[in-house]
C-alpha positions as CSV (number, residue, x, y, z in Angstrom):
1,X,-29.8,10.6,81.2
2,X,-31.4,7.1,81.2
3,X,-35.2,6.6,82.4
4,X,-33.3,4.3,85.1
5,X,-30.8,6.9,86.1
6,X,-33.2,9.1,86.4
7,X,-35.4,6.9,88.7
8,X,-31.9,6.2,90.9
9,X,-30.9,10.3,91.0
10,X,-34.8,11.2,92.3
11,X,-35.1,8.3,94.5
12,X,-31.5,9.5,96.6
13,X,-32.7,10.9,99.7
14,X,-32.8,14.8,100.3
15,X,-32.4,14.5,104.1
16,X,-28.1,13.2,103.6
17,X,-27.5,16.7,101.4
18,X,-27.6,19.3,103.9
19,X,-23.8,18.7,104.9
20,X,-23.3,18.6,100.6
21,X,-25.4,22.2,100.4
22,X,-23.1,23.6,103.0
23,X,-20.5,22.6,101.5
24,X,-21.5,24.1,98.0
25,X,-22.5,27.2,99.6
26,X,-18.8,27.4,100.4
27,X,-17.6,27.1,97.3
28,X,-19.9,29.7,95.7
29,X,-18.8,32.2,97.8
30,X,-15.2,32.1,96.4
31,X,-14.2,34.5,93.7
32,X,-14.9,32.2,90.7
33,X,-14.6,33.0,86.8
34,X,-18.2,32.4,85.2
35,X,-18.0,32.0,81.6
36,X,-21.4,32.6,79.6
37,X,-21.6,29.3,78.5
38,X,-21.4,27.8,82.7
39,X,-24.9,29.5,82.6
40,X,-26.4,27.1,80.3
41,X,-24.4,24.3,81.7
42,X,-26.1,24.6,84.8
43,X,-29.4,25.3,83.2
44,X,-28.7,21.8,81.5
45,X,-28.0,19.9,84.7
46,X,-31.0,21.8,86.3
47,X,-33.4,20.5,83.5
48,X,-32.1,17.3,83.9
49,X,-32.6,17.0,87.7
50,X,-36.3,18.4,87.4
51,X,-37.2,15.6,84.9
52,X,-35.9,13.4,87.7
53,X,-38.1,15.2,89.9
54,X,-41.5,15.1,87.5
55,X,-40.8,11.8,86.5
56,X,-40.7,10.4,90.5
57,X,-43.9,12.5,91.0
58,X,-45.8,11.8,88.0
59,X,-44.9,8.4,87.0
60,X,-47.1,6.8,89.8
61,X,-49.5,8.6,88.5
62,X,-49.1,7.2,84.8
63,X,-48.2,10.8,83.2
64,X,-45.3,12.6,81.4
65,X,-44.8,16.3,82.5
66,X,-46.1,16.9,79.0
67,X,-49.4,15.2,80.1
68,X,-49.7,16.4,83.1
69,X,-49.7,20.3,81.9
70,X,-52.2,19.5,79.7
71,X,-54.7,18.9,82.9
72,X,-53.4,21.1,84.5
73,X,-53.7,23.9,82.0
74,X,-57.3,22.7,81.5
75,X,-58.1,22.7,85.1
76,X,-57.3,26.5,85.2
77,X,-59.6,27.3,82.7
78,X,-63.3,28.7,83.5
79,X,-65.0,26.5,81.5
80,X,-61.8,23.4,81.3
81,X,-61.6,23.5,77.8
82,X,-59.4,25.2,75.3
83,X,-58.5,24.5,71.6
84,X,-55.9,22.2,70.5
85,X,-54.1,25.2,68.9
86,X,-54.5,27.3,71.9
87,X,-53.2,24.5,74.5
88,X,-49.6,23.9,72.2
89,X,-48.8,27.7,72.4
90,X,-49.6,26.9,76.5
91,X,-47.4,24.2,76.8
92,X,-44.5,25.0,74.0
93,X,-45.1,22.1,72.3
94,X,-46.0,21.7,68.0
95,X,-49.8,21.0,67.4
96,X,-48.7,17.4,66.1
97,X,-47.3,16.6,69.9
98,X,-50.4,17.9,71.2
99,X,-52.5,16.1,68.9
100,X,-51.1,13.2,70.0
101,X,-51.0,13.7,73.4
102,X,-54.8,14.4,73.9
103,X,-55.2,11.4,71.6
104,X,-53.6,9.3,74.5
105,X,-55.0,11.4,77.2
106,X,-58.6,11.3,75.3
107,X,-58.3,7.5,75.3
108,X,-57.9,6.7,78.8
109,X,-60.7,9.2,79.3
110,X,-59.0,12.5,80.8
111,X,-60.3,14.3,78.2
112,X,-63.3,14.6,75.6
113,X,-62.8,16.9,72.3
114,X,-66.0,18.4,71.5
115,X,-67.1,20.9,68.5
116,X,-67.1,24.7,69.4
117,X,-70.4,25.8,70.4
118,X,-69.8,29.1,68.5
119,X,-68.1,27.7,65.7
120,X,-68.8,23.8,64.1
121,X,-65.9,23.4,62.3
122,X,-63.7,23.9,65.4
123,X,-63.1,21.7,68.1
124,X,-61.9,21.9,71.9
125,X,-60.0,19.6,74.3
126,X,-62.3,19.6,77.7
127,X,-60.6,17.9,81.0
128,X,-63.6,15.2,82.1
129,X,-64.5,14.7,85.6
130,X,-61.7,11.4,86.1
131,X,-59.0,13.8,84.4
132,X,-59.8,16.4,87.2
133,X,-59.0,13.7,89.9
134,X,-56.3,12.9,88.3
135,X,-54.8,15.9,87.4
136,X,-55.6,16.7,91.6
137,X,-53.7,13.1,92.7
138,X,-50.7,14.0,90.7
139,X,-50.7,17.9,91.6
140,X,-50.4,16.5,95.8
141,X,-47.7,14.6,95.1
142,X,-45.6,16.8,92.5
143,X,-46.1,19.5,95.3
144,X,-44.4,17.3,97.7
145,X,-42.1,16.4,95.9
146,X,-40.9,20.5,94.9
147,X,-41.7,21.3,98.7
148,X,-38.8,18.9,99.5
149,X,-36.4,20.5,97.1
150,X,-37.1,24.1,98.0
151,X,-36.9,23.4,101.2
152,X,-33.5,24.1,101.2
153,X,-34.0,27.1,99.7
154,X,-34.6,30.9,101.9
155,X,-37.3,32.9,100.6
156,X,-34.9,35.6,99.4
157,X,-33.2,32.4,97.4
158,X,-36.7,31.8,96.0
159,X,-37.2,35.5,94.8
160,X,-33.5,36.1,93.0
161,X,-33.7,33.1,91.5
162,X,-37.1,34.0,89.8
163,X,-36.0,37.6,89.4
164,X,-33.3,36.4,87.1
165,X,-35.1,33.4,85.2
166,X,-38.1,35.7,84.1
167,X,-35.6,37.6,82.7
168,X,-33.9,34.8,80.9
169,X,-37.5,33.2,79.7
170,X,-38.3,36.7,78.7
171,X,-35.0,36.8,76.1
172,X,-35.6,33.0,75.5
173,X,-39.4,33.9,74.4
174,X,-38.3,37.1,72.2
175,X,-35.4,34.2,70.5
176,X,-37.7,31.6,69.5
177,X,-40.5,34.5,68.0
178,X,-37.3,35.4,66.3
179,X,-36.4,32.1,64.9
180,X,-39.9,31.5,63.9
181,X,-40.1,34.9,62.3
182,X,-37.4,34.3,60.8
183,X,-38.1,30.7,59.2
184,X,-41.5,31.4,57.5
Protein backbone atom coordinates (compact mmCIF):
# COMPACT_ATOMS: atom_id res chain seq x y z
CA UNK A 1 0.00 0.00 0.00
CA UNK A 2 1.32 3.43 -0.98
CA UNK A 3 2.31 6.11 1.86
CA UNK A 4 -0.74 8.12 0.06
CA UNK A 5 -3.14 5.28 0.10
CA UNK A 6 -2.42 4.80 3.26
CA UNK A 7 -2.93 8.53 4.37
CA UNK A 8 -6.58 8.34 2.19
CA UNK A 9 -7.68 4.60 4.00
CA UNK A 10 -6.87 6.27 7.74
CA UNK A 11 -8.25 9.62 6.98
CA UNK A 12 -12.07 7.76 5.91
CA UNK A 13 -14.24 8.50 8.68
CA UNK A 14 -15.11 5.75 11.30
CA UNK A 15 -18.54 7.31 12.11
CA UNK A 16 -20.14 6.13 8.12
CA UNK A 17 -19.07 2.17 9.07
CA UNK A 18 -21.47 1.16 11.60
CA UNK A 19 -24.15 0.22 8.82
CA UNK A 20 -20.74 -1.65 6.94
CA UNK A 21 -19.92 -3.54 10.54
CA UNK A 22 -23.52 -4.67 10.64
CA UNK A 23 -23.43 -5.74 7.64
CA UNK A 24 -20.13 -7.82 8.07
CA UNK A 25 -21.35 -9.19 11.22
CA UNK A 26 -23.96 -10.70 9.00
CA UNK A 27 -21.93 -12.30 6.91
CA UNK A 28 -19.75 -13.86 9.53
CA UNK A 29 -22.34 -15.54 10.96
CA UNK A 30 -23.04 -17.71 7.89
CA UNK A 31 -21.57 -21.17 7.67
CA UNK A 32 -18.41 -20.19 5.72
CA UNK A 33 -15.33 -22.52 4.63
CA UNK A 34 -12.02 -21.00 6.27
CA UNK A 35 -9.02 -22.22 4.68
CA UNK A 36 -5.62 -21.91 6.74
CA UNK A 37 -4.24 -19.66 4.46
CA UNK A 38 -7.66 -16.88 4.89
CA UNK A 39 -5.97 -16.63 8.40
CA UNK A 40 -3.02 -14.96 7.27
CA UNK A 41 -4.83 -13.16 4.61
CA UNK A 42 -6.65 -11.35 7.15
CA UNK A 43 -3.72 -11.00 9.31
CA UNK A 44 -2.17 -9.22 6.10
CA UNK A 45 -4.98 -6.82 5.60
CA UNK A 46 -5.00 -6.26 9.44
CA UNK A 47 -1.23 -5.18 9.35
CA UNK A 48 -1.88 -3.20 6.61
CA UNK A 49 -4.80 -1.14 8.06
CA UNK A 50 -2.81 -0.66 11.55
CA UNK A 51 0.11 0.95 9.60
CA UNK A 52 -2.70 3.24 8.28
CA UNK A 53 -3.67 3.76 11.75
CA UNK A 54 0.18 4.42 13.28
CA UNK A 55 1.07 6.32 10.37
CA UNK A 56 -2.24 8.95 10.88
CA UNK A 57 -1.24 9.05 14.63
CA UNK A 58 2.38 9.31 14.55
CA UNK A 59 3.16 11.14 11.50
CA UNK A 60 2.17 14.58 13.05
CA UNK A 61 4.28 13.73 15.37
CA UNK A 62 7.40 13.18 12.97
CA UNK A 63 7.80 9.27 13.90
CA UNK A 64 7.65 5.78 12.36
CA UNK A 65 6.02 3.10 14.61
CA UNK A 66 9.56 1.78 14.71
CA UNK A 67 10.47 5.15 16.42
CA UNK A 68 7.94 5.54 18.41
CA UNK A 69 8.48 1.97 20.37
CA UNK A 70 11.80 2.91 20.87
CA UNK A 71 10.37 5.86 23.41
CA UNK A 72 8.14 4.07 24.36
CA UNK A 73 10.02 1.11 25.44
CA UNK A 74 12.54 3.55 27.10
CA UNK A 75 9.85 5.35 28.88
CA UNK A 76 8.85 2.02 30.65
CA UNK A 77 12.04 1.47 31.94
CA UNK A 78 13.15 2.43 35.74
CA UNK A 79 15.98 4.15 34.95
CA UNK A 80 14.90 4.99 30.71
CA UNK A 81 17.69 3.43 29.38
CA UNK A 82 18.47 0.03 27.96
CA UNK A 83 21.30 -1.31 25.65
CA UNK A 84 21.18 -1.12 21.97
CA UNK A 85 21.22 -5.03 21.95
CA UNK A 86 18.62 -5.25 24.57
CA UNK A 87 16.05 -2.62 22.83
CA UNK A 88 16.27 -4.83 19.07
CA UNK A 89 15.24 -8.00 20.88
CA UNK A 90 12.22 -5.37 22.37
CA UNK A 91 11.18 -4.25 19.27
CA UNK A 92 11.95 -7.30 16.77
CA UNK A 93 14.12 -5.41 14.78
CA UNK A 94 18.19 -6.44 13.69
CA UNK A 95 20.76 -4.30 15.85
CA UNK A 96 21.71 -2.51 12.36
CA UNK A 97 17.91 -1.06 12.19
CA UNK A 98 18.20 -0.06 15.63
CA UNK A 99 21.54 1.43 15.28
CA UNK A 100 20.27 3.49 12.90
CA UNK A 101 17.27 4.40 14.31
CA UNK A 102 18.68 5.77 17.61
CA UNK A 103 21.17 7.48 15.34
CA UNK A 104 18.17 9.49 13.89
CA UNK A 105 16.30 9.66 17.10
CA UNK A 106 19.77 10.59 18.95
CA UNK A 107 20.18 13.44 16.45
CA UNK A 108 17.04 15.32 16.84
CA UNK A 109 17.79 14.84 20.62
CA UNK A 110 15.19 12.07 21.89
CA UNK A 111 17.82 10.18 23.02
CA UNK A 112 21.56 10.40 24.43
CA UNK A 113 23.82 6.97 24.36
CA UNK A 114 25.99 7.00 27.21
CA UNK A 115 28.79 4.31 28.44
CA UNK A 116 27.57 1.75 31.09
CA UNK A 117 28.31 2.79 34.52
CA UNK A 118 29.20 -0.86 35.39
CA UNK A 119 30.82 -1.64 32.36
CA UNK A 120 33.03 1.09 29.98
CA UNK A 121 33.12 -0.72 27.00
CA UNK A 122 29.33 -0.88 26.81
CA UNK A 123 26.92 1.67 26.00
CA UNK A 124 23.11 2.53 26.57
CA UNK A 125 20.36 4.28 24.63
CA UNK A 126 18.67 6.83 27.46
CA UNK A 127 15.24 8.64 26.35
CA UNK A 128 16.10 12.64 27.22
CA UNK A 129 13.70 14.90 28.83
CA UNK A 130 12.27 16.27 24.98
CA UNK A 131 11.94 12.49 23.91
CA UNK A 132 9.74 11.91 27.04
CA UNK A 133 7.34 14.73 25.80
CA UNK A 134 7.38 13.46 22.77
CA UNK A 135 7.05 10.00 23.23
CA UNK A 136 3.72 11.48 25.74
CA UNK A 137 2.32 13.79 22.57
CA UNK A 138 2.35 10.99 20.32
CA UNK A 139 1.10 8.23 22.98
CA UNK A 140 -2.37 10.91 23.36
CA UNK A 141 -2.99 10.84 20.09
CA UNK A 142 -2.17 7.05 19.00
CA UNK A 143 -4.61 6.25 21.91
CA UNK A 144 -7.23 8.21 20.23
CA UNK A 145 -6.75 7.10 17.36
CA UNK A 146 -7.05 2.90 18.67
CA UNK A 147 -9.97 4.13 21.07
CA UNK A 148 -11.85 5.00 17.87
CA UNK A 149 -11.26 1.62 16.23
CA UNK A 150 -12.06 -0.52 19.24
CA UNK A 151 -14.88 1.28 19.76
CA UNK A 152 -16.66 -0.91 17.82
CA UNK A 153 -15.50 -3.57 19.42
CA UNK A 154 -17.57 -5.46 22.92
CA UNK A 155 -15.27 -6.26 25.64
CA UNK A 156 -15.81 -9.99 25.06
CA UNK A 157 -14.66 -9.08 21.30
CA UNK A 158 -11.52 -7.54 22.91
CA UNK A 159 -10.73 -10.75 25.08
CA UNK A 160 -11.15 -13.60 22.21
CA UNK A 161 -9.46 -11.70 20.00
CA UNK A 162 -6.43 -11.55 22.36
CA UNK A 163 -7.07 -15.07 23.63
CA UNK A 164 -6.37 -16.29 20.21
CA UNK A 165 -3.39 -13.82 18.99
CA UNK A 166 -1.22 -14.69 22.19
CA UNK A 167 -1.58 -17.97 21.03
CA UNK A 168 -0.55 -17.22 17.48
CA UNK A 169 2.54 -14.76 18.64
CA UNK A 170 3.35 -17.59 21.01
CA UNK A 171 3.85 -20.19 17.84
CA UNK A 172 5.07 -17.22 15.77
CA UNK A 173 7.85 -16.58 18.63
CA UNK A 174 8.77 -20.49 19.04
CA UNK A 175 9.07 -20.23 14.56
CA UNK A 176 11.40 -17.52 14.27
CA UNK A 177 13.77 -19.02 17.52
CA UNK A 178 13.50 -22.01 15.24
CA UNK A 179 14.61 -20.35 12.08
CA UNK A 180 17.32 -18.65 13.83
CA UNK A 181 18.40 -21.89 15.48
CA UNK A 182 18.31 -23.28 12.68
CA UNK A 183 20.46 -20.77 10.49
CA UNK A 184 23.60 -20.35 12.77
Amino acid sequence: MTSKAARRLAAAPLAAPAARLTRASAVSDQDVDVRPIDLFTKLSRTALLLDALQRECLEPHGLAFAEYSVLRILQAEPKRRLSPSRLAERIVRTTGAVTKLVDRLESAGYLERRPDENDGRAVHVRLTAAGNRLANAASRTYTAGRERVLAFLTDDEIQATMTSLDRLIELLEIDVSDVERRSR
